[in-house]
KOLLUMTI-497255 format. One record per residue (C-alpha): x, y, z. Coordinates in steps of 0.05 Angstrom, whole numbers, padded with zeros to 5 digits, always signed. Example, Ala and Ser with C-alpha at 12.3 -4.5 7.8 and 13.67 -1.06 7.14 Angstrom:
// residues 2
+00246-00090+00156
+00273-00021+00143
//
This chain:
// residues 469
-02138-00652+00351
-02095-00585+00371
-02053-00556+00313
-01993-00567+00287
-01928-00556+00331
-01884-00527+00286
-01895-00465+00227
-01878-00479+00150
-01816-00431+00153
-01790-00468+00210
-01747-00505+00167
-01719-00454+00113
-01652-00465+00098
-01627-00419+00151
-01650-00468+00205
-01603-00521+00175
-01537-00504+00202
-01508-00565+00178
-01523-00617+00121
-01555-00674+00140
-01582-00646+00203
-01643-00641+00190
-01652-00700+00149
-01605-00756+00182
-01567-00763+00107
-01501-00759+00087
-01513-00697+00044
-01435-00672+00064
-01399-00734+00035
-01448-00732-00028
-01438-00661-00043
-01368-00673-00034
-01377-00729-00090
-01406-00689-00131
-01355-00632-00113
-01301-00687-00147
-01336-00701-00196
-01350-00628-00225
-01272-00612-00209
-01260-00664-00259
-01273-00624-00314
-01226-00587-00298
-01156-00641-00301
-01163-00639-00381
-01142-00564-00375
-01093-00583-00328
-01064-00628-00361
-01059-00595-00420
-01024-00533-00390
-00975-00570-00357
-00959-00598-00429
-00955-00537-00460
-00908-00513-00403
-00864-00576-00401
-00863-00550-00482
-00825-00478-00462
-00787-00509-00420
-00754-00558-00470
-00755-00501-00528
-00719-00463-00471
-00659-00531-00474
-00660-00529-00546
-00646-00452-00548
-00588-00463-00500
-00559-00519-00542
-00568-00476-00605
-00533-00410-00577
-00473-00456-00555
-00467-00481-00633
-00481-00409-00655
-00414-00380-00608
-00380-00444-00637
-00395-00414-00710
-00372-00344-00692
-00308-00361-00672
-00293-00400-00733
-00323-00352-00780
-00263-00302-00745
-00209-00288-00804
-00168-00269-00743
-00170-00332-00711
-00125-00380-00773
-00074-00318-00770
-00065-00323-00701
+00014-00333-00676
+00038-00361-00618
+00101-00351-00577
+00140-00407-00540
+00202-00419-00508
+00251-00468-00495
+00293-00445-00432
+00274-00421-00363
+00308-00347-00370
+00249-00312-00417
+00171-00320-00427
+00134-00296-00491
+00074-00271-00519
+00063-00253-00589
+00004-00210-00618
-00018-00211-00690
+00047-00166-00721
+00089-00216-00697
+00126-00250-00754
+00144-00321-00752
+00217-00348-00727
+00259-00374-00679
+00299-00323-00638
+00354-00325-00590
+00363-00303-00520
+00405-00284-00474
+00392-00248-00408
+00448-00218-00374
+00418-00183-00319
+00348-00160-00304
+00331-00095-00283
+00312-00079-00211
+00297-00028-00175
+00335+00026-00125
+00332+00027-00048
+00354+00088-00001
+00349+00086+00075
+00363+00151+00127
+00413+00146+00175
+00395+00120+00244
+00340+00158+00273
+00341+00174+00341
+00272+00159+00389
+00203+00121+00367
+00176+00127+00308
+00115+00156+00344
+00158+00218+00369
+00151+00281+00326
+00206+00285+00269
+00179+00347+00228
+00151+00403+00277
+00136+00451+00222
+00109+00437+00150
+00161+00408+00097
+00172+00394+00038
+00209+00331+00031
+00249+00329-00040
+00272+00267-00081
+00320+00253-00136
+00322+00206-00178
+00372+00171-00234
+00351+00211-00284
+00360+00272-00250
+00285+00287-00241
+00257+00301-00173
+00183+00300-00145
+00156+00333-00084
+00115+00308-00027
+00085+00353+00024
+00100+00337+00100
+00049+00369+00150
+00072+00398+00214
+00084+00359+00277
+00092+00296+00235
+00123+00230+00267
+00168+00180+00228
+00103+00134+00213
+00070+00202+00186
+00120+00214+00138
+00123+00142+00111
+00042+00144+00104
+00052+00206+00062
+00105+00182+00019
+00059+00123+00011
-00004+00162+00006
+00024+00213-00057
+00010+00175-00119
+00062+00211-00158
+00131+00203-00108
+00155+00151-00153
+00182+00108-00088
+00145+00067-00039
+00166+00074+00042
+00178+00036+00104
+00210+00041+00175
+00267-00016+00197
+00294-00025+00258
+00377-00041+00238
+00383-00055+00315
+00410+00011+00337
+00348+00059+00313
+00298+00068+00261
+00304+00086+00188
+00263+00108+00141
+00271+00060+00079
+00254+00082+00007
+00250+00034-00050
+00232+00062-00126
+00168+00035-00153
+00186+00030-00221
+00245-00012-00242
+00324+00014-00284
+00369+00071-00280
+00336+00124-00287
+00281+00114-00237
+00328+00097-00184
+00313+00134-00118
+00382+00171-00099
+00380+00225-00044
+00319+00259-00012
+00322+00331+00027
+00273+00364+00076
+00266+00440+00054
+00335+00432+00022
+00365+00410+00090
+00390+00332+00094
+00354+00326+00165
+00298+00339+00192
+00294+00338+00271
+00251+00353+00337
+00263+00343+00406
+00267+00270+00404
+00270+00247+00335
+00313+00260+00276
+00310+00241+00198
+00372+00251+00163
+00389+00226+00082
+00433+00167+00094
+00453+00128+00030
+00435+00098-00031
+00439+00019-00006
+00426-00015-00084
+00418+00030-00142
+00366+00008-00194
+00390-00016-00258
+00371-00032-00328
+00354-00106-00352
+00408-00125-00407
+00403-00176-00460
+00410-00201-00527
+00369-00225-00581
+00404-00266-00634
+00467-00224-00616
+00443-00159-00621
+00448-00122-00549
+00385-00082-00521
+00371-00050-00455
+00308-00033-00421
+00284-00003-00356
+00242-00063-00334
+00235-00138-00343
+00175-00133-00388
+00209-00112-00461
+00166-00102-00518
+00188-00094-00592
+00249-00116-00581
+00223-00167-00628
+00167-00154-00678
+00095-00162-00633
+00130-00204-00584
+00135-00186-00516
+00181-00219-00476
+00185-00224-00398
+00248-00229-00369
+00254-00278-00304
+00323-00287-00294
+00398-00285-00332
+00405-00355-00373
+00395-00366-00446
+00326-00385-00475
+00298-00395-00538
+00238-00360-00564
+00199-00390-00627
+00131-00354-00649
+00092-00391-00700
+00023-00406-00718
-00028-00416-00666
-00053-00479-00689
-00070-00502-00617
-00129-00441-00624
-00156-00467-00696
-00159-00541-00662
-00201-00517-00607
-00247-00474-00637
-00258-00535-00691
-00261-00587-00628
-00315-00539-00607
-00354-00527-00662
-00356-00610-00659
-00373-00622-00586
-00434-00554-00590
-00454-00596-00656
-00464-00667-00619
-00490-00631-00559
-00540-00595-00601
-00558-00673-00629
-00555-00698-00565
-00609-00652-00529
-00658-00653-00595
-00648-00733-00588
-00664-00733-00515
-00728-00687-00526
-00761-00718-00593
-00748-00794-00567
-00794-00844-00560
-00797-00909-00521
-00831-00964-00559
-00845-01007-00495
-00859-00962-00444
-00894-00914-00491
-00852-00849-00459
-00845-00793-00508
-00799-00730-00503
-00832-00673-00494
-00819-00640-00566
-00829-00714-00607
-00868-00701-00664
-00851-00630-00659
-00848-00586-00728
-00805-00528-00702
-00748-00586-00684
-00760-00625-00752
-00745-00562-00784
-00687-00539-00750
-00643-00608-00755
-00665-00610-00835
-00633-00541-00841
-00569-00559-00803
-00562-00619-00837
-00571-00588-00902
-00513-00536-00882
-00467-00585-00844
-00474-00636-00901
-00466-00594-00955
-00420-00566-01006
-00382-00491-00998
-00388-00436-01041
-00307-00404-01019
-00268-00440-01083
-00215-00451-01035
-00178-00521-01022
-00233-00548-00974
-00307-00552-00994
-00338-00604-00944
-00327-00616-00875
-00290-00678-00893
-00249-00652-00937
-00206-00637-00866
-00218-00693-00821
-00300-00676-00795
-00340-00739-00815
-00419-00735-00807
-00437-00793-00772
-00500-00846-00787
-00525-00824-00724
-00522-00753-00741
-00460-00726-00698
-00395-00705-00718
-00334-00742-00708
-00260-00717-00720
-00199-00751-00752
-00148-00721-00717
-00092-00748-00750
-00122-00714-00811
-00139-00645-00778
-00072-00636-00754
-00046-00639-00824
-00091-00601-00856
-00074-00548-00790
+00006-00561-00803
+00003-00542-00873
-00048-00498-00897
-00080-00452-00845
-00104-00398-00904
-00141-00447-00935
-00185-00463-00866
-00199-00396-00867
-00227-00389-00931
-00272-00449-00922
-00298-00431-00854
-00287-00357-00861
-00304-00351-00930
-00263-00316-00988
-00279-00239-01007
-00354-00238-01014
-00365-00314-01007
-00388-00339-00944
-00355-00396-00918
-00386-00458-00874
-00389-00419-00816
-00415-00361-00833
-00479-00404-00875
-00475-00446-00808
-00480-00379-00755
-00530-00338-00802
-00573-00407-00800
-00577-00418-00731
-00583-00337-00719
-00645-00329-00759
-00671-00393-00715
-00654-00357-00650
-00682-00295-00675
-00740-00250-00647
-00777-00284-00704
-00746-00342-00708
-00775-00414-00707
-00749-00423-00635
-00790-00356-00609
-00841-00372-00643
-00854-00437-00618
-00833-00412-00538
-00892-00357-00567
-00946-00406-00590
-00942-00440-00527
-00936-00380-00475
-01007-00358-00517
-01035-00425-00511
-01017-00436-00432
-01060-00362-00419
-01109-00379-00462
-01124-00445-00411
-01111-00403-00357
-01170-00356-00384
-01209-00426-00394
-01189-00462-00333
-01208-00399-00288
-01277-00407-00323
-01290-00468-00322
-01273-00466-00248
-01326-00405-00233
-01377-00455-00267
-01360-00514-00221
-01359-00462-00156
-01431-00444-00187
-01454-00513-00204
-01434-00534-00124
-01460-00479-00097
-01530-00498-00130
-01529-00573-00097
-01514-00550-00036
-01576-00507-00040
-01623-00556-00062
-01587-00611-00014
-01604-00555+00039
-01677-00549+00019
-01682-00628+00020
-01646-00627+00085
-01700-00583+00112
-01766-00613+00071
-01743-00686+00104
-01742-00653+00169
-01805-00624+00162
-01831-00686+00139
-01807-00724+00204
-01836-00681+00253
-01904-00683+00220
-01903-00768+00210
-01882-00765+00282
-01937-00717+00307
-01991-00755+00272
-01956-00814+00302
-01967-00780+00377
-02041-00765+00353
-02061-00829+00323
-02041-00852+00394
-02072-00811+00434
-02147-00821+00397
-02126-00902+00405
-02127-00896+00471
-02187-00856+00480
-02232-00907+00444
-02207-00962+00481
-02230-00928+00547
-02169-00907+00574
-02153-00850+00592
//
């Protein structure tokens, strides 16, 4: 018998260039078994971080939902806002706006005229108003109601257009410019940017001269065409002037804005409309607020769903606190001590609902004593203020809100950290089976060659006792 055919090392795992090869076994589908089964190990840390980050995103709703009742709280904890006046009017001839020195009362007016402003146009102008009107530098003079003039500078070899773009250009001419056509030449038309009398545009010169001219063009001062005039009016009798439509002071922190001659009448009053709206909000943030915490610690008894904070402490904590504020008795000594002392009724299920019937009393008759329950009284702090400082310290930097949108951020590295682990281990764990699957691979190759060599031999010595040959 000859030797062997083959050399031990002819089946390292170098030789093996693919699993199975060797071998004749599905080694690739079982390593890829095993490969799935390993990775397993690795879904409870998945599933965990995607819990923990479903958890920041719902803190994340809640914070929303509490910075929306926190604004809500601001605004009524605003003194400013229950002394507030309005301003409206009955009549089409005025509009009005009153500030906080206005003083309650009904006034009376009547617009005679408004004020509008002056227009001036040169005479006809001979040529284009492309042609050159101005071949040297000018200096192009106007005069106004009041007797004032103002100056703008004209460079040489300046058309018509030029000199209107310059007028229009110098912040300061008091008058705004154009070119007509009247049908028998163009004109340079001036109209005062400010309304009344005394800002009225009247003449204009050119050096001191009333034209201007060049070979084919001229500018001369033509005429004033409307002079500007003063608005005139009365309030409750008394006359007043004023150089534009917008007159301030005329009553106490009322400004009125005058649209055209007519009588109107102008009431100013408390603004209950804003103390109803900031209450309505403070209401709708409230059952929001109740809405989204419902939503996120429900549970379904049938399907078995939870929200992703039920069971939550942070959100256990927070409703006991604003229940304990919104339910609970002020500290101001004014009229009002609860909520439903003025029409706010906390609901079984835990929202808010308004009487309106009684909130527009309370809002018709006593607006100082709102604001010294929500606002407070001297050093007392009223509901809003206990309601805004509560929900502040929750939406703090430390707050139970951060804190929780904290604990979780910490907890979703810290499975990162154990996930990226845990995953080296299963690369390391696979990387041993395919090793060993290789080895195997080449040991059941080896194994082959030698049954079917002694196979060939065992043959061969058959047929050589037998007499063949």
């Amino acid at each position: 018998m000859g030797s062997l055919p083959y050399e031990k090392d002819d089946f390292d795992m170098g030789t093996i260039s693919s699993l199975g090869i060797g071998s004749g076994l599905d080694l690739n589908g079982l390593l890829d078994q095993l490969k799935d089964a390993e990775r397993e190990k690795l879904a409870p840390i998945e599933r965990q971080i995607k819990t923990e980050n479903t958890k920041i995103s719902a803190f994340g709703k809640l914070e929303s939902a509490l910075s929306k009742l926190q604004d809500a709280a601001e605004t009524l904890n605003s003194g400013d806002l229950y002394s507030s006046l309005s301003a409206s009017t009955n009549g089409d001839s005025v509009g009005a706006a009153a500030d906080k020195n206005a003083m309650p009362g009904s006034y009376r007016i009547n617009v005679e005229t408004l004020a509008t402003r002056g227009t001036l146009a040169s005479g006809n102008s001979t040529g284009d108003p492309t042609d050159v009107v101005a071949v040297s530098a000018q200096s192009m003079e106007l005069t106004f109601g009041d007797g004032t003039t103002k100056s703008v500078a004209i460079e040489a070899d300046s058309t018509l257009e030029d000199v209107r773009d310059a007028i229009n250009a110098d912040e300061e001419s008091g008058v705004n410019a154009s070119i007509i056509n009247d049908g028998t030449g163009y004109r340079l038309a001036l109209s005062s940017r400010e309304t009344g009398a005394d800002a009225s545009i009247e003449n204009f010169t050119f050096n001191g001269d009333a034209t201007i001219a060049a070979d084919n063009a001229t500018v001369e001062n033509g005429g004033t065409l409307q002079a500007g005039t003063d608005a005139s009016l009365t309030v409750n009798g008394i006359g007043i002037t004023s150089a534009n439509n917008q007159v301030e002071d005329a009553i106490q922190g009322v400004t009125l804005n005058l649209k055209e001659a007519g009588e109107s009448t102008v009431t100013v009053e408390q603004d209950t409309l804003a103390v109803r709206e900031a209450i309505n909000g403070f209401v709708d943030a409230y059952n929001d607020l109740k809405e989204t915490t419902g939503k996120l610690t429900s549970f379904n008894a049938e399907t078995g769903q939870a929200g992703e904070l039920n069971g939550d402490s942070t959100v256990r904590m927070m409703e006991s606190r604003l229940r304990s504020v919104v339910g609970g008795i002020g500290e101001s000594g004014g009229d009002f001590s609860m909520l439903s002392d003025i029409g706010i009724a906390l609901e079984k299920d835990g929202t808010l609902s308004v009487d309106s019937d009684k909130l527009d009393e309370v809002l018709s008759t006593d607006q100082q004593a709102l604001s010294d329950f929500f606002a407070g009284v001297d050093d007392s702090d009223g509901f809003a203020a206990r309601l805004e400082g509560s929900v502040s310290q929750m939406l703090s930097d430390n707050g139970a809100v951060a804190g929780a949108i904290t604990g979780a951020e910490n907890r979703v590295e810290s499975l990162g950290t154990r996930y990226e682990r845990m995953e080296q281990s299963v690369d390391r764990t696979i990387s041993r089976y395919r090793s060993q699957f290789s080895q195997l691979d080449g040991m059941i190759a080896q194994m082959n060659q030698t049954s079917s060599y002694l196979t060939q031999q065992f043959d061969a010595l058959s047929q050589m006792s037998s007499g063949k040959t």
